[in-house]
C-alpha positions as CSV (number, residue, x, y, z in Angstrom):
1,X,97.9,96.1,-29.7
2,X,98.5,98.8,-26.7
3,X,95.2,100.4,-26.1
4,X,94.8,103.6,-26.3
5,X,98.1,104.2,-27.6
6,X,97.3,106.8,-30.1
7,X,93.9,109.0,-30.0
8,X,92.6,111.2,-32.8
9,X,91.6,114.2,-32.0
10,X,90.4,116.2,-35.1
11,X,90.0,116.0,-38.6
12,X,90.4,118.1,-40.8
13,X,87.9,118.9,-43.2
14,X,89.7,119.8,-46.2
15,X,92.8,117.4,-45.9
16,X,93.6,114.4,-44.6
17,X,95.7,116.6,-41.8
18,X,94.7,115.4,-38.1
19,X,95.5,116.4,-34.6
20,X,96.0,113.8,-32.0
21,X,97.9,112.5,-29.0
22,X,100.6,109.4,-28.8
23,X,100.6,107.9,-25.3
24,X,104.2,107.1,-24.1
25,X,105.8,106.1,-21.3
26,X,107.8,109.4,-20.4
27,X,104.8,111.2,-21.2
28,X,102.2,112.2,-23.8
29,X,102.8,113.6,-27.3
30,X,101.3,116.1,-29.4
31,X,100.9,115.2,-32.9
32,X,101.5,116.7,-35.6
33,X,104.8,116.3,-34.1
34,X,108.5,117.1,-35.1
35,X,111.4,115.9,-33.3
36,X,114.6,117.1,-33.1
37,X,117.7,115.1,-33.3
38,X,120.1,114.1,-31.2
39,X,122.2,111.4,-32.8
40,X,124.6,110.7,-30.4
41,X,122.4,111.8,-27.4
42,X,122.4,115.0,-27.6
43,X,120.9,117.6,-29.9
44,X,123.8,119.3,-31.4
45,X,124.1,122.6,-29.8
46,X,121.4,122.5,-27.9
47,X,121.2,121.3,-24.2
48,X,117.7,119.6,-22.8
49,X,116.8,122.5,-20.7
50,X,116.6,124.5,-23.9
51,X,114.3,121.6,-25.3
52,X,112.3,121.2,-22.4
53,X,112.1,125.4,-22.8
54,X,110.9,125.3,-26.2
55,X,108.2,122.7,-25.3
56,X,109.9,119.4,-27.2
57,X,108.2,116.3,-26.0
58,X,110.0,113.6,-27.8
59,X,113.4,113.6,-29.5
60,X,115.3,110.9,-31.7
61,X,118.8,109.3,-30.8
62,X,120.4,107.3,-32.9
63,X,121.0,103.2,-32.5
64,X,123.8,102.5,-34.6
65,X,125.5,105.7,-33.1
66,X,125.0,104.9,-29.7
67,X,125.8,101.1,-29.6
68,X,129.2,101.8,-31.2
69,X,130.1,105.0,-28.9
70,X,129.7,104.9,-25.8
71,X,128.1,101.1,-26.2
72,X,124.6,99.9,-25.6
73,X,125.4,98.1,-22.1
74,X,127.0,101.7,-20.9
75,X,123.9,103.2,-21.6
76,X,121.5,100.9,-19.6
77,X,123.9,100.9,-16.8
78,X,123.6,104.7,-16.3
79,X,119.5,104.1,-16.8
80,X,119.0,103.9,-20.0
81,X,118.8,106.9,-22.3
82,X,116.8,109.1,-20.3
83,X,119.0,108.2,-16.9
84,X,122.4,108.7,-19.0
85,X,121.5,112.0,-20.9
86,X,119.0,113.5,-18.1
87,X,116.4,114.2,-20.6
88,X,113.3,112.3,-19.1
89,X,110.8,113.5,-22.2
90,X,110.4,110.7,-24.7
91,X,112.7,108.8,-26.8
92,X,112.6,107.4,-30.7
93,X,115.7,105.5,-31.6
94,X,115.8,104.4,-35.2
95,X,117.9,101.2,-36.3
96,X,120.7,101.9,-37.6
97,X,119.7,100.7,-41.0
98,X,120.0,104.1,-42.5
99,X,123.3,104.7,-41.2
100,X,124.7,101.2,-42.1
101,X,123.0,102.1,-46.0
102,X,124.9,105.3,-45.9
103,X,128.1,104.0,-45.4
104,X,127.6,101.2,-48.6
105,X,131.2,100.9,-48.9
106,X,131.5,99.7,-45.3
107,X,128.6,96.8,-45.2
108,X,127.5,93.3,-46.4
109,X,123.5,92.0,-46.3
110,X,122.3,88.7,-46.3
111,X,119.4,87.6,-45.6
112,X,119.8,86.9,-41.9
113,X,121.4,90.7,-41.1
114,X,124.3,93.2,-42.1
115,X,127.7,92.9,-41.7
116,X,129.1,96.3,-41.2
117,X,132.4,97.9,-40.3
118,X,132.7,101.1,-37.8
119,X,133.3,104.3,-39.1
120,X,135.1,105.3,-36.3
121,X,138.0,102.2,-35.9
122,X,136.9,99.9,-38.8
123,X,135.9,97.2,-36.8
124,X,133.5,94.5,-37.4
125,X,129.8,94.0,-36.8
126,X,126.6,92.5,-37.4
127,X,123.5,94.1,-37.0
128,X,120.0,91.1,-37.0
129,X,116.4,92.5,-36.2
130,X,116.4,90.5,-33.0
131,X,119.9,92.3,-31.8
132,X,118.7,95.9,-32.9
133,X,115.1,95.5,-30.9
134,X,117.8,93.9,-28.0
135,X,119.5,96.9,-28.2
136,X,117.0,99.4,-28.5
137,X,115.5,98.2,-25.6
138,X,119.0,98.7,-23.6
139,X,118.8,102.1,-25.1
140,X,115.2,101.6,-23.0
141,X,114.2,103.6,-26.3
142,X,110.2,104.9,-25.7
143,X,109.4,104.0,-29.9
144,X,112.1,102.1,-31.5
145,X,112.0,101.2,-35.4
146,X,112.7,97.8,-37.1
147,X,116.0,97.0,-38.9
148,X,115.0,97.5,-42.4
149,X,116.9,97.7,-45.8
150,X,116.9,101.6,-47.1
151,X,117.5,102.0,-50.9
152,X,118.5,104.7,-52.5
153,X,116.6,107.1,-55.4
154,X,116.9,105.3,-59.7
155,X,118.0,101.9,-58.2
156,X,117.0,98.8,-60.1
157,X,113.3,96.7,-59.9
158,X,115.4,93.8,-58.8
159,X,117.2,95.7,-55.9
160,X,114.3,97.2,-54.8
161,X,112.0,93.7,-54.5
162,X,115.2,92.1,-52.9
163,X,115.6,94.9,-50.4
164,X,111.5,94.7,-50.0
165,X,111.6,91.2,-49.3
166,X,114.5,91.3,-46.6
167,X,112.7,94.5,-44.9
168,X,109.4,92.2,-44.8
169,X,111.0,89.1,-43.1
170,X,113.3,91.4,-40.8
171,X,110.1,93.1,-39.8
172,X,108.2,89.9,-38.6
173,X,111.6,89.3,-36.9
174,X,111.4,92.3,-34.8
175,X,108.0,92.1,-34.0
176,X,108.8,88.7,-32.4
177,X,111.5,90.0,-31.1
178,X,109.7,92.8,-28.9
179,X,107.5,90.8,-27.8
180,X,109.5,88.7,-26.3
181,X,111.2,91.8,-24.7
182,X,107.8,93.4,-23.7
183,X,107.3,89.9,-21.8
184,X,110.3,90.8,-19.9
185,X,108.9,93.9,-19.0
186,X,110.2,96.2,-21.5
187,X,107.7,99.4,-22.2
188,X,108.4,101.1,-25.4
189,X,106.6,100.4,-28.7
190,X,108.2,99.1,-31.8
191,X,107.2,100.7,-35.5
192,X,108.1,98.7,-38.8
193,X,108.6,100.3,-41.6
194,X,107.2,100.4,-45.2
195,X,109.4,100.0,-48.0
196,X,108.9,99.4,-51.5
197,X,111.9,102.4,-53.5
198,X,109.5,104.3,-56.1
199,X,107.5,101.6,-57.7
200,X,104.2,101.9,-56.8
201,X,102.8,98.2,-56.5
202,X,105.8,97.3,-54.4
203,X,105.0,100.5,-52.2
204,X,101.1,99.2,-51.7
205,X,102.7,95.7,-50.9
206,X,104.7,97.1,-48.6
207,X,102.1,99.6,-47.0
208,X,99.6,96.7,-46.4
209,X,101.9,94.5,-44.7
210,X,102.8,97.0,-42.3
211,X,99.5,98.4,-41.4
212,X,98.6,94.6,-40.5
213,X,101.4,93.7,-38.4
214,X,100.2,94.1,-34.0
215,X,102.4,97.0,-33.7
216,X,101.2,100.4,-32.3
217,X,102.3,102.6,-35.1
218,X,104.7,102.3,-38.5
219,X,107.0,104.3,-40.6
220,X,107.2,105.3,-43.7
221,X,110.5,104.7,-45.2
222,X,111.8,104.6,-48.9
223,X,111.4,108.0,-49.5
224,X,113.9,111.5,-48.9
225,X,116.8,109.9,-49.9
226,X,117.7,112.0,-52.8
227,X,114.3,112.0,-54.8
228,X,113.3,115.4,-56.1
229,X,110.1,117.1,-54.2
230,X,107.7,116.5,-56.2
231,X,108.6,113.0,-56.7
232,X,108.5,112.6,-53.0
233,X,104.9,114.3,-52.7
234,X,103.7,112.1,-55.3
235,X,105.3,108.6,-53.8
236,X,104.0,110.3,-50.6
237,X,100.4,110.4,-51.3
238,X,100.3,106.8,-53.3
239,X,101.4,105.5,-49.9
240,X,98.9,106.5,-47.3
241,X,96.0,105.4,-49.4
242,X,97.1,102.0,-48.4
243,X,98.1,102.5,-44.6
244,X,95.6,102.7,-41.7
245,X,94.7,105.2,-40.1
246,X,94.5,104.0,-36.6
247,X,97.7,104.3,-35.8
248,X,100.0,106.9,-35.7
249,X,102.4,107.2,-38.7
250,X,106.0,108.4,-39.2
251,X,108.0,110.0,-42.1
252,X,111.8,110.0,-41.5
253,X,114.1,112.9,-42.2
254,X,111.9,115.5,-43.5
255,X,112.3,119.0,-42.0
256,X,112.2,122.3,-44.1
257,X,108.5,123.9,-44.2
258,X,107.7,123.1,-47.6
259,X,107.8,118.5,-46.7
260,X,106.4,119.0,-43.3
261,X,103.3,120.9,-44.8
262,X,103.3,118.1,-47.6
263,X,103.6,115.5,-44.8
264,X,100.9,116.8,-42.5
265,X,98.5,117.2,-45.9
266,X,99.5,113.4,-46.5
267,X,98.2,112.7,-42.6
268,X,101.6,112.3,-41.4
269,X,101.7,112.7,-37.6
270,X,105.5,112.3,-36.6
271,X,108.7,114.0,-38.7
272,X,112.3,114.5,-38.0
273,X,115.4,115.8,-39.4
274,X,118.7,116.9,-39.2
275,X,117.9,120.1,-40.8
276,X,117.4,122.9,-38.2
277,X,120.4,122.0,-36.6
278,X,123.1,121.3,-39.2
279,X,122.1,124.7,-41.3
280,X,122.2,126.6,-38.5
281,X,125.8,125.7,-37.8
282,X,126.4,127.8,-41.5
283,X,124.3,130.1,-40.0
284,X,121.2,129.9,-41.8
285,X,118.0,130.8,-39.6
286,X,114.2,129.9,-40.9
287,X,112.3,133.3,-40.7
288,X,108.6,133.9,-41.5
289,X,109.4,135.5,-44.7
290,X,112.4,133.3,-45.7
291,X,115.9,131.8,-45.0
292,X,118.2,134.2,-44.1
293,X,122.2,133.5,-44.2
294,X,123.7,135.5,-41.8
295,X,127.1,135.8,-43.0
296,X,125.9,138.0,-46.0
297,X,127.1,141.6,-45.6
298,X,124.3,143.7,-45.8
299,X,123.6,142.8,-41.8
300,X,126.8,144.6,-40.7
301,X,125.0,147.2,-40.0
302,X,121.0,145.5,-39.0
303,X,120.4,146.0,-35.3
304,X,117.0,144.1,-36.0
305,X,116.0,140.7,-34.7
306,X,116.9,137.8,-37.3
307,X,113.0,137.0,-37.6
308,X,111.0,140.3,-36.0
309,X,107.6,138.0,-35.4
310,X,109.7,135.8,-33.9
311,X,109.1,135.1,-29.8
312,X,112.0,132.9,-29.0
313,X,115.0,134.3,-26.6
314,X,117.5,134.9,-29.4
315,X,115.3,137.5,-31.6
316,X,114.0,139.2,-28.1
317,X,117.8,139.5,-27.2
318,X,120.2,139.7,-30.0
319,X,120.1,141.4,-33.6
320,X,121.5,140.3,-37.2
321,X,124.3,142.5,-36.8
322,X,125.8,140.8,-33.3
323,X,124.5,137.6,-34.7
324,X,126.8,137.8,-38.1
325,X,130.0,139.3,-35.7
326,X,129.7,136.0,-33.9
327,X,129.4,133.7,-36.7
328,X,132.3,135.1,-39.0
329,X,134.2,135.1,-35.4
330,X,133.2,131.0,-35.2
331,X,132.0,131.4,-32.0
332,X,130.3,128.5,-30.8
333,X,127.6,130.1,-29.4
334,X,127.1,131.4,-32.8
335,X,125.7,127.1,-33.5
336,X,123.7,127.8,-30.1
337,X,121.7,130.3,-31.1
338,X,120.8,129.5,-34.5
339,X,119.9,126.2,-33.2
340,X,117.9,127.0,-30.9
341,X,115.8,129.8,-32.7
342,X,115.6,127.3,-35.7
343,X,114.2,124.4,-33.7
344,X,112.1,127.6,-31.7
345,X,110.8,128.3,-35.4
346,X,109.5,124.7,-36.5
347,X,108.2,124.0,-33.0
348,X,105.8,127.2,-33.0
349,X,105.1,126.3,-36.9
350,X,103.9,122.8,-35.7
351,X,101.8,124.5,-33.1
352,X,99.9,127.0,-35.6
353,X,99.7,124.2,-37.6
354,X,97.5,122.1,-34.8
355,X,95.8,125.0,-34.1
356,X,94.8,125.6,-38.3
357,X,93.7,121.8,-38.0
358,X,91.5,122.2,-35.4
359,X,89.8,125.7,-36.8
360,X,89.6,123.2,-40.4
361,X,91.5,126.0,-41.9
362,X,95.0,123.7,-42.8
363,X,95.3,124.4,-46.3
364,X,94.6,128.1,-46.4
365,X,97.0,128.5,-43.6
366,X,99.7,126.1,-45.7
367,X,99.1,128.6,-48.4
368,X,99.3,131.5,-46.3
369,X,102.8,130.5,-45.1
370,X,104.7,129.2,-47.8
371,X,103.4,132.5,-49.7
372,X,105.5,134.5,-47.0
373,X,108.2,131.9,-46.7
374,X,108.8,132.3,-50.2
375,X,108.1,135.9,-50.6
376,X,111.8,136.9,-50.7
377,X,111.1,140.2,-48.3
378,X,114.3,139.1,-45.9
């Protein structure tokens, strides 16, 4: 175990919310945390200056992205993730294992690894747990996840203890695996992941085994792929009875207001998602008192900022009305804004949120803001 990895700060009275601090090697990170994605090495819209602006200290890339386009050993030659995309903040890369589940029509498992085929060219390849940590550590990723198998929502008991069973052995695997590279000299962490679909006993077997294993942190996987909310709350909360708490602990692809407030209730410290980014592209922007979809008509004529409590450079400069011109135009920098206030938005959300869980006030604050959120009054 690294010492010291992950400190506690506060917490909260009411909730099983907590404030602390992950220690990585490009630099410490806040938790609660949200990162931003940047699947191919890059946040989509967005360029690192503007991260850095907004105060992101950790965002995700993605491994099965990167190591077919531009290619794992490309990457470490131009210093590794940070050295090739300039953005010397922190780094989580997950496996791939998502992707490669996602495109089900394009893979093979066995118990050894996946066989896959590219969705760019069609070409062949096998992904183990040893050859993703291999990889992820070209990537020179700061926390880098295990290969696991990801299931999707209503799939069969037998499935879901065969994909449990894989994801169990792959995880001692990679363990080993980064180890070995960490011997080598390697200084980023590896997190394995829990597993288990929706039934609950597989889910505490899984949750167990992971909290056990001499890794720094873990993931919580299994759950946003497709499940409705309340079923994910529900799964949500079974699962953390069973997971330590000494470690930090990450939920994959969550990122509207109403799962990261569920997550962070849960004692989730690290989130991510797509989200911010890909709905601002149909120019939809997260305000304090709702979504609003700028294309609608009734902005023609609304000289107002997007979000009026809003601090971030695109509601101190521009208004609805300019905003709408430039997205029925397809402007690109129509995406750049609404990406970056959207990101702005759930960045200064996770701060209050810290701040609420330090003054053990979470949960009148949740309340507080997903009244507004909801309200309607856009």
């Amino acid at each position: 175990m690294i010492k010291n990895f992950f400190e506690v700060h506060h917490e909260c009275k009411n909730s099983l919310a907590r404030t602390g601090v992950i220690h990585l090697p490009h630099g410490d990170v806040q938790t609660p945390v949200f990162m931003p994605v940047g699947t191919k090495g890059t946040v989509k819209a967005v360029d690192k200056d503007s991260l850095e602006e907004m105060g992101f200290e950790i965002i995700l890339a993605n491994t099965y992205h990167m190591y077919l386009r531009p290619g794992a050993d490309i990457v470490q030659e131009g210093g590794g993730l940070h050295g090739f995309t300039k953005w010397n903040r922190n780094f989580l890369t997950d496996s791939g294992g998502f992707q490669v589940w996602s495109l089900s029509k394009l893979r093979k498992i066995d118990p050894n690894g996946i066989t896959f085929r590219s969705d760019i060219d069609g070409s062949k390849h096998y992904f183990t747990p040893e050859n993703v940590v291999q990889t992820q550590t070209k990537l020179n990723s700061d926390i880098q996840m295990q290969l696991d198998v990801c299931t999707g929502y209503d799939v069969k008991r037998k499935e879901a203890e065969k994909a449990l069973q894989i994801t169990t052995d792959w995880a001692n695997r990679a363990v080993a695996e980064w180890k070995k590279q960490q011997e080598n000299g390697y200084k980023g962490v590896l997190f394995p992941i829990v597993q288990g679909n929706f039934f609950d006993d597989l889910r505490k077997e899984s949750a167990q085994f992971v909290s056990e294993l001499d890794t720094p942190g873990l993931a919580i996987g299994g759950l946003s792929v497709g499940e409705p909310a309340d079923v994910f709350a529900e799964k949500l909360q079974y699962t953390v009875q069973y997971i330590t708490r000494s470690k930090p602990r990450y939920v994959m692809g969550i990122g509207t207001p109403e799962y990261i407030f569920e997550a962070v209730a849960d004692g989730i410290d690290m989130f991510d998602c797509v989200q911010p980014t890909r709905i601002a592209r149909h120019g939809m922007y997260f305000t304090r008192k709702g979504m609003v979809s700028i294309k609608q008509k009734r902005y023609e004529h609304d000289f107002t900022p997007v979000d009026p409590e809003c601090n971030c450079k695109v509601c101190r400069t521009y208004s609805r009305a300019y905003l709408r011109h430039i997205f029925r135009e397809q402007e690109i920098l129509s995406s750049m804004l609404a990406s970056y206030h959207n990101l702005y938005f759930l960045n200064d959300m996770i701060h209050q949120i810290r701040d609420a869980i330090n003054q053990d006030r979470f949960e009148e604050f949740r309340r507080e803001f997903l009244d507004r959120f909801h309200s309607g009054e856009v």
